[in-house]
C-alpha positions as CSV (number, residue, x, y, z in Angstrom):
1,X,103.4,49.0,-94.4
2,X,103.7,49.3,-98.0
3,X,102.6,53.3,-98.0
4,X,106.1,53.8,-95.7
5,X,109.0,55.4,-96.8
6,X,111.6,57.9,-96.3
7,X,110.9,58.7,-100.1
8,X,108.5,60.8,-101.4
9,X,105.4,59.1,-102.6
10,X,103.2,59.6,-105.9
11,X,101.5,62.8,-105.3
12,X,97.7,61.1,-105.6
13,X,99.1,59.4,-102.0
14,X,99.5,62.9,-100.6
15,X,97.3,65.8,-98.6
16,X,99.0,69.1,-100.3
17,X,96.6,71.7,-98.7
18,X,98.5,74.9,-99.3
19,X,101.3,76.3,-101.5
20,X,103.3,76.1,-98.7
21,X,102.5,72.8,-97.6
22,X,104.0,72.2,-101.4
23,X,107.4,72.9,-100.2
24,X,107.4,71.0,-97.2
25,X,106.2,67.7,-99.3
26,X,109.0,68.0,-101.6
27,X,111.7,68.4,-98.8
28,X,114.3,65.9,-99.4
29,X,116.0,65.4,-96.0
30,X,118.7,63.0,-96.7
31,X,120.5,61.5,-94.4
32,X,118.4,63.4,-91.9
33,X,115.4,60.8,-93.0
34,X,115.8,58.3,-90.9
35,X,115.3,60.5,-87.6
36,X,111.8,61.0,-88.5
37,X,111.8,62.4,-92.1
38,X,109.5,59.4,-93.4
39,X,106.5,59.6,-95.3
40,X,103.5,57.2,-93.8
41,X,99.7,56.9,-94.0
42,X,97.4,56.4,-91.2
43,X,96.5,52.6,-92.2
44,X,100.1,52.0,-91.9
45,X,100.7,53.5,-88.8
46,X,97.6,51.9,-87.1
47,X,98.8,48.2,-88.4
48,X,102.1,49.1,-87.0
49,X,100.2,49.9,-83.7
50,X,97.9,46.8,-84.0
51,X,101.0,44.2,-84.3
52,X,102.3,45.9,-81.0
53,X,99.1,45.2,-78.9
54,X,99.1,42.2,-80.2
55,X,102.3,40.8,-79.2
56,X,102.6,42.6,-76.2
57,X,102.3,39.8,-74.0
58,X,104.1,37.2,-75.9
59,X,107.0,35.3,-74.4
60,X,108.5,34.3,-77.8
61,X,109.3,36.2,-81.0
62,X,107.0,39.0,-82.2
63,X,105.5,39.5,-85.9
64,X,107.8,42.7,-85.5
65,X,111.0,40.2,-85.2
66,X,111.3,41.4,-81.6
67,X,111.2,39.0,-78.9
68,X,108.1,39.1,-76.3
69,X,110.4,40.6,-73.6
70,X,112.4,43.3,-75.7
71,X,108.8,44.8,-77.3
72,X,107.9,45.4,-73.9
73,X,111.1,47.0,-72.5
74,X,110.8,49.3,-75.7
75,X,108.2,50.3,-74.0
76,X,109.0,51.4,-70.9
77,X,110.2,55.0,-69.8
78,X,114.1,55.9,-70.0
79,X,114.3,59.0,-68.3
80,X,111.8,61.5,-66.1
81,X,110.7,64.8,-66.5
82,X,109.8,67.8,-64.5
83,X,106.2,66.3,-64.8
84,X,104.5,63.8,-62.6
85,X,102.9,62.5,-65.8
86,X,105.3,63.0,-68.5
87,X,108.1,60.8,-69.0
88,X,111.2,59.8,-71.7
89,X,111.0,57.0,-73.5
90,X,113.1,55.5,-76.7
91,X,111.4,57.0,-79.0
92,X,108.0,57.0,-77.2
93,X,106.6,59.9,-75.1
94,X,105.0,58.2,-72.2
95,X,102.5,60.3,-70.4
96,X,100.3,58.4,-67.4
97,X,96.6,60.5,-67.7
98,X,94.0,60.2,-65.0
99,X,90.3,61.0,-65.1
100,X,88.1,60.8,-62.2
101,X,85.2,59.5,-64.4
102,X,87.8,56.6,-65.9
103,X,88.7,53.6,-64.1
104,X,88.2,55.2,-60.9
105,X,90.8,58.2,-61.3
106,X,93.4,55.3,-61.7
107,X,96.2,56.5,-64.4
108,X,96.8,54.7,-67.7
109,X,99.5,54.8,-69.7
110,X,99.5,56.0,-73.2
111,X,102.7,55.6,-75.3
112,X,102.5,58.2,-77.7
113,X,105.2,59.6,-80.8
114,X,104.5,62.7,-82.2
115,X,106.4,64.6,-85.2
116,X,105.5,68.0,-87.7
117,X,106.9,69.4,-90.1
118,X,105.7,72.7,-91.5
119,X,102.1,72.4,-92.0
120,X,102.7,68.6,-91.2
121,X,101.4,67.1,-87.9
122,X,101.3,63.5,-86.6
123,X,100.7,61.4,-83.4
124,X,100.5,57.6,-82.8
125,X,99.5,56.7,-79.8
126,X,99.5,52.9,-77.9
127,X,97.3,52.6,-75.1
128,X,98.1,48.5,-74.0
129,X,95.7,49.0,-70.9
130,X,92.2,49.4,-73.7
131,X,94.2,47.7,-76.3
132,X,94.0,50.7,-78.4
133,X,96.1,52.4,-80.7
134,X,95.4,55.9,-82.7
135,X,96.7,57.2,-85.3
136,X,96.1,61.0,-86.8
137,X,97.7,62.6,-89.3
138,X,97.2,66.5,-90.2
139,X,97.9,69.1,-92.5
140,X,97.4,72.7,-93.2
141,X,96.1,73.8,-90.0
142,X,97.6,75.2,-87.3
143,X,99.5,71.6,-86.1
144,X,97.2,71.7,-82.6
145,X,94.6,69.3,-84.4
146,X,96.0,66.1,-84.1
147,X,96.8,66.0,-80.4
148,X,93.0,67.8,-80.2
149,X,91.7,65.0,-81.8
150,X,93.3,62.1,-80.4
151,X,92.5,63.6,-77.1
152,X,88.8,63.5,-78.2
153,X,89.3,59.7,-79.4
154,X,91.1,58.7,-76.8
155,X,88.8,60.0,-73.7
156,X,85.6,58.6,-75.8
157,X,87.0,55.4,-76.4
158,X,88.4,55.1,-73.2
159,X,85.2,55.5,-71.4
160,X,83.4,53.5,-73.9
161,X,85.9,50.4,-72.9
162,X,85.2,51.1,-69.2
163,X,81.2,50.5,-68.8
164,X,81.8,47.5,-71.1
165,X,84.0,46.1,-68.4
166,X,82.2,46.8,-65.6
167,X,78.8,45.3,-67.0
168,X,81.1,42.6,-68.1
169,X,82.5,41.9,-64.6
170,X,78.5,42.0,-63.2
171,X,77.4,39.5,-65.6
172,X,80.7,36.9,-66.0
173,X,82.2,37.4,-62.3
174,X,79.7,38.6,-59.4
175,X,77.5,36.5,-57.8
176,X,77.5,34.2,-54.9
177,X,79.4,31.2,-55.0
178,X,79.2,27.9,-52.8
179,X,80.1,24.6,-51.8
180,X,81.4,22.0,-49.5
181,X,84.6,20.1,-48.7
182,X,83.9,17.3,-46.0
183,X,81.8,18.3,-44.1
184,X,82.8,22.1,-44.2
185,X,80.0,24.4,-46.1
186,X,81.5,27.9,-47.7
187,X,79.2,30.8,-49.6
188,X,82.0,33.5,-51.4
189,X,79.7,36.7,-52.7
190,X,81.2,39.4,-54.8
191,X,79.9,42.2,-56.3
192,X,81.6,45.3,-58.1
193,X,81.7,48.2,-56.4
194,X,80.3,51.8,-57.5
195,X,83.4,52.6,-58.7
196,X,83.8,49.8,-60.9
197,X,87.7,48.9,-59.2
198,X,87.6,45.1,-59.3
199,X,85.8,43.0,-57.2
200,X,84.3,43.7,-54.0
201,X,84.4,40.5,-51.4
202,X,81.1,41.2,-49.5
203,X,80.6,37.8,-48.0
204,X,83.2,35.1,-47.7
205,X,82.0,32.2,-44.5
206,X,84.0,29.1,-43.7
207,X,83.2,26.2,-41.3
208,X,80.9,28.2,-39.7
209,X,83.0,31.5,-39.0
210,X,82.9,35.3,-40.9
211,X,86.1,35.0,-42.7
212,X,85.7,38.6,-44.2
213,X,84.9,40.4,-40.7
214,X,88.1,38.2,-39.2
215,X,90.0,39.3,-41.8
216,X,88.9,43.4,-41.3
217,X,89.3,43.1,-37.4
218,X,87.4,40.1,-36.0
219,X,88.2,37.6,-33.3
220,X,90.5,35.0,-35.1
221,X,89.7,31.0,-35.0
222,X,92.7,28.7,-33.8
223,X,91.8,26.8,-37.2
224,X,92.7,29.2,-39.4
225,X,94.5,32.1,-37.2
226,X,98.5,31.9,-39.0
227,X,96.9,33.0,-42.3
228,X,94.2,35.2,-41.5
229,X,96.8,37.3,-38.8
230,X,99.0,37.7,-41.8
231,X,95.9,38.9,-44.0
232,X,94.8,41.5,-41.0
233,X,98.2,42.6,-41.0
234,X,97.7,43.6,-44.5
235,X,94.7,46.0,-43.7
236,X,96.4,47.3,-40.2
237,X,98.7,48.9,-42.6
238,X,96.3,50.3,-45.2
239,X,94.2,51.4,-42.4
240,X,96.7,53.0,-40.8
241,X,97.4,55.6,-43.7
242,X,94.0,56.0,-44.5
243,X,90.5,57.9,-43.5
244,X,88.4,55.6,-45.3
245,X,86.8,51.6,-44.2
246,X,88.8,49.5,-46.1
247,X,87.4,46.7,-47.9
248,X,88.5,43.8,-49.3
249,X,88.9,43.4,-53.1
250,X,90.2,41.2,-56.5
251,X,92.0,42.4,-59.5
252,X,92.7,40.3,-62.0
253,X,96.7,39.2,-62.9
254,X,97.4,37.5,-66.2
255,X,101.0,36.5,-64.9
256,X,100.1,32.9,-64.2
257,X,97.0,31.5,-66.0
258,X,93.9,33.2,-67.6
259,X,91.1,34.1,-64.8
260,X,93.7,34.5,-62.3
261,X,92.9,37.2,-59.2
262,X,94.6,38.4,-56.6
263,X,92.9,40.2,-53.3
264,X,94.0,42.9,-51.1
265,X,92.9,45.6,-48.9
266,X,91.6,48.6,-50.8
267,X,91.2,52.0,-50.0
268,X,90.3,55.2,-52.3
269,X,91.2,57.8,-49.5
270,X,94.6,59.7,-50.4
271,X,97.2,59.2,-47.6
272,X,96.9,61.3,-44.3
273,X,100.2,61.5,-43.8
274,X,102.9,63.5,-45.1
275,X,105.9,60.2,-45.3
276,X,107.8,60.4,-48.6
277,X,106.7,56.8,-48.7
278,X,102.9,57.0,-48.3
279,X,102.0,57.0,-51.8
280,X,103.2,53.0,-52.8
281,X,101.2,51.0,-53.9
282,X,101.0,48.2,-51.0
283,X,98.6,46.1,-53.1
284,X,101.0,45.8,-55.4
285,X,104.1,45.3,-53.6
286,X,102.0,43.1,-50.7
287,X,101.1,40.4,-53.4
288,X,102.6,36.7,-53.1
289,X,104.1,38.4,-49.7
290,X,101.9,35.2,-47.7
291,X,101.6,31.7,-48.4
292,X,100.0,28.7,-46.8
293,X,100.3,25.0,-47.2
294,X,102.7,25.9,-50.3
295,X,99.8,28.0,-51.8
296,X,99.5,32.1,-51.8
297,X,96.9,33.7,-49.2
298,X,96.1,36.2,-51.8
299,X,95.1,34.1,-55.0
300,X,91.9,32.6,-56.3
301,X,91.2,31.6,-59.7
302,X,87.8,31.3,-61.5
303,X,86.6,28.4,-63.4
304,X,84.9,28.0,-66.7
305,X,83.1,25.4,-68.5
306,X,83.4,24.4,-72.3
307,X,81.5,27.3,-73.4
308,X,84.1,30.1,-71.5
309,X,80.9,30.9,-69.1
310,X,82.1,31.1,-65.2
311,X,80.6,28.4,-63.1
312,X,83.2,28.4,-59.9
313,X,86.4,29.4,-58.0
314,X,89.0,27.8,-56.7
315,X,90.6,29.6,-53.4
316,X,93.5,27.1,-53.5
317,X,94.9,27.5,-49.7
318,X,91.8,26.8,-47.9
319,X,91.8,24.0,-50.7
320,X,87.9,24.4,-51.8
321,X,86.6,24.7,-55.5
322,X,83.1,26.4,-54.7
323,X,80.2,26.8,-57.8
324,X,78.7,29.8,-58.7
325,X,75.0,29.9,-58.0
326,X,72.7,31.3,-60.6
């Protein structure tokens, strides 16, 4: 970051719009600097942003000298605030933003530091969910423009990142997919929904019997009634706090290896009862909650060949590796 400092650079490096703007450039803060007095650029600040995204998810030391695991707690929120949205972080201002028209009205979190100075404005902004950061630095207006503009940005971008992964999810992941073990034929169809919230499991046949309807409600075979009771369980309780059919669906978890899913009852209707407790997440909380011969009810992984195209999954606790038809 070699245009970062808490001392004043050459003025050619400088935006000095206004006579008063003039003083504020020559402040000397001293050993005030270091709380925020520091002169940047915004190709510094966005490489400072970049290294973050890109170590976010590592498990060993960082390019910031930060190990994998402290990076990310530096990220998390420290305190609350009267907001529902807003919350304290060290430094970072964490807000959690939803928009009907992105990623289904879900919230994303943007980790954001703002300063000013008179007739000095500034924001960074990390957004690890669309691996985006923003910088915008302003001067001589009225200090409103850079949170105007990286508003702008960030909704454009945001929505731009969304349709590529929903046309990406249609063309790499949906599709039906079959195969047999034994003598035991299975067909596993997804699609993505309207909404574009993971993957919608619209057909999923084993040995003969609707695994999907057993799942949502049906009559449950003697061969495979233990895990399928526990998976029914799962949607009796989403059902149950909801006005909406609830379907089944995969989102994708990084946590083990790449391509990894995990599927739970899903509903879009807003809890119809007034519990303090209605609002957790029970897809999040529910995962890993079953297993079966050793392996989890809820987790499939897709399979790729040599040239990273999808060409099966693996549902490993009815054991069956099934190929995706084309």
């Amino acid at each position: 970051m070699p245009h970062t400092s808490v001392l004043k650079p050459d003025d050619s490096l400088g935006v000095i719009p206004t006579v008063q703007a003039n003083a504020t450039w020559y402040n000397d803060f001293g050993w005030a600097s270091p709380s925020g007095a520091m002169y940047s650029s915004a190709a510094d600040l966005a490489q400072f942003a970049r290294l973050i995204l890109r170590d976010f998810n590592s498990f060993t030391n960082t390019s910031l000298g930060l190990p994998g695991y402290v990076l990310r707690e530096w990220l998390k929120p420290h305190s609350y605030t009267a907001s529902n949205t807003h919350f304290v972080g060290l430094p970072w201002e964490d807000l959690r933003p939803t928009f009907t028209r992105l990623n289904g009205g879900f919230p994303f979190t943007i980790h954001a530091k703002s300063g000013s100075l008179l007739f000095y404005v500034s924001s960074l902004s990390i957004i690890p969910e669309y691996g985006m950061g923003l910088a915008v630095l302003a001067s001589g207006g009225t200090g409103l423009e850079s949170t105007v503009l990286a508003d702008i940005i960030v909704q454009r971008f945001a929505a731009a990142v969304e349709a590529h992964r929903v046309q990406y999810a249609r063309d790499t992941y949906a599709g039906v997919y079959n195969g047999t073990s034994g003598n035991i034929s299975s067909v596993y169809e997804l699609r993505v929904p309207d909404d574009g919230l993971g993957l919608e499991i619209v057909r999923w046949e084993a040995a003969g019997y609707d695994l999907l309807s057993g799942v949502l409600g049906g009559q449950v075979p003697n061969n495979t009634g233990a895990p399928v009771l526990r998976l029914q369980r799962k949607v009796r309780r989403q059902e149950n706090n909801s006005t909406t059919t609830v379907s089944f669906r995969l989102f994708p978890t990084q946590v083990e290896t790449p391509d990894t899913w995990r599927y739970a009852p899903y509903t879009q209707a807003l809890p119809t009862t007034e519990s303090v407790f209605a609002g957790l997440c029970g897809e999040w909380f529910g995962t890993d909650s079953g297993y079966y011969g050793g392996q989890p009810l809820d987790m499939i992984r897709f399979v790729r060949d040599e040239g990273g195209r999808v060409t099966g999954v693996e549902i490993p606790w009815l054991r069956l590796q099934l190929t995706k038809q084309t």
